[in-house]
C-alpha positions in Angstrom: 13.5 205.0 91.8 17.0 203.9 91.3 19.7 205.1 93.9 22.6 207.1 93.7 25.0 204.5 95.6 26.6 201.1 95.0 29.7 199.0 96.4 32.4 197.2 95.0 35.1 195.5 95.6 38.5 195.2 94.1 39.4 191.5 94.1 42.3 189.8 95.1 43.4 188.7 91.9 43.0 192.7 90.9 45.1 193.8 93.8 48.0 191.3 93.4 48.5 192.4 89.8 48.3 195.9 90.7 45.5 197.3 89.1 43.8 198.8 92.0 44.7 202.4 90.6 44.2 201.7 87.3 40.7 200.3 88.2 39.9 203.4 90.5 40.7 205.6 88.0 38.2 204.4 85.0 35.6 204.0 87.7 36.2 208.1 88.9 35.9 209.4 84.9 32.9 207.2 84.6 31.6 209.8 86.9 31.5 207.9 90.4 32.6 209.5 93.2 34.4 207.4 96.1 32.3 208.5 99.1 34.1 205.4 100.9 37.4 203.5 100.3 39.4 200.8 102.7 42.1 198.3 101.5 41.6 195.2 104.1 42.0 191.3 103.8 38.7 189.1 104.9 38.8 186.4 107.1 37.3 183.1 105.7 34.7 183.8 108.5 34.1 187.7 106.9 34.5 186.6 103.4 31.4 183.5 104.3 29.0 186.2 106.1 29.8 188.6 103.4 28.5 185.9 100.4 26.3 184.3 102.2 23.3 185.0 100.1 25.6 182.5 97.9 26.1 179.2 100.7 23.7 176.6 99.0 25.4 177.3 96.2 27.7 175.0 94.6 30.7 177.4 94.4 30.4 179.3 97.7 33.0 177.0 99.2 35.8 178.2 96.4 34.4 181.8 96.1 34.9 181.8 100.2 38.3 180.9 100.0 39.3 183.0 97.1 37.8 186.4 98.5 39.6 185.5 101.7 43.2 185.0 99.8 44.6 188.6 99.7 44.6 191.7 100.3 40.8 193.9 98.6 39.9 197.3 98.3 36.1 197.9 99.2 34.2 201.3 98.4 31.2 202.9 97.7 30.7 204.8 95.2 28.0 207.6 94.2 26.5 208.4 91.1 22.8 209.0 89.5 21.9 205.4 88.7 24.8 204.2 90.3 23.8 200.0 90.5 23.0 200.1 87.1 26.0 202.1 85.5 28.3 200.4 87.6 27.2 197.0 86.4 27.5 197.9 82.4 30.7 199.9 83.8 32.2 196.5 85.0 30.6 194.2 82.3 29.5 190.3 82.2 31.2 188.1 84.7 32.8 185.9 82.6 35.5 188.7 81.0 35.4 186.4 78.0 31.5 187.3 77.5 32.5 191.4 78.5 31.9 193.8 75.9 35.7 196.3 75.5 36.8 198.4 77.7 34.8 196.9 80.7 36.6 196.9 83.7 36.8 192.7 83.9 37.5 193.2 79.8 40.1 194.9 81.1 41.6 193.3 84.6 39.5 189.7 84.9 41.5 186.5 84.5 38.8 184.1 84.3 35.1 183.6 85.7 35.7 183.9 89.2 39.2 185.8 89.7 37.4 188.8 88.0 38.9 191.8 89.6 35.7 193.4 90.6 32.3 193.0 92.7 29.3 195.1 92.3 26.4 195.0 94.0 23.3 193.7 92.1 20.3 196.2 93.4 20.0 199.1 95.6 18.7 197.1 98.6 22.2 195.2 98.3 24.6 198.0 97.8 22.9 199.8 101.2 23.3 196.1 102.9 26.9 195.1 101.4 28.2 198.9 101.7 27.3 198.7 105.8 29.5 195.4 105.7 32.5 197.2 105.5 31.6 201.2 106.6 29.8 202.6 109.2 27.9 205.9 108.6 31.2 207.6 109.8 33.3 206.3 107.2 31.0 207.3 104.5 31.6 211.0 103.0 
């Protein structure tokens, strides 16, 4: 059964242009709810725990230091089906591949500054979500 909750994250290269509004809003009349929200900057050691799922991987290193560059905006949001619309709500990961009015379409610069995480199942939303929010943060 799929869930009703996901997480994302605004990126730094989203923030630093200023499109964390714009990006909130299109994410609220795609029918999420924010049920947790928190601008914060990682640390390099946060951003590595955080993506660790990703350290054998070739880019971890750059991904790492990227996520750790400015200032983010994490939140969960709520919504039937929430994983799975979020995804087709943000669109491919290279915002060159994204079908219009995707979110990266919209905000991405380039493969890996592309404004926006989202978790990939339901298992990962609950694990990435508790990163950032304890259950008293979460509305």
């Amino acid at each position: 059964m799929a869930g009703n909750r996901t997480f994302t994250m605004v990126k730094p290269d989203a923030m630093a242009a200023g499109n964390m509004g714009n990006i909130l809003q299109k994410i609220e009349q795609s029918g999420f709810r924010i049920a947790a929200l928190k601008v914060t900057r990682l640390s390099h050691a946060q951003a590595g725990a955080f993506y660790e799922v990703h350290k054998e991987r070739p880019f971890y290193g750059e991904l790492v230091k990227y996520m750790s560059s400015g200032v983010i905006a994490a939140a969960i949001l709520e919504k039937n089906n929430a994983v799975e619309d979020f995804r087709k709500l943000i669109g491919a990961t290279d915002p060159a591949k994204a079908e219009a009015g995707t979110i990266r379409k919209l905000y991405a610069k380039s493969i890996q500054e592309n404004a926006v995480h989202g978790s990939d199942s339901d298992d990962n939303a609950k694990i990435e979500g508790g990163f950032f929010f304890s259950a008293l943060e979460q509305f």
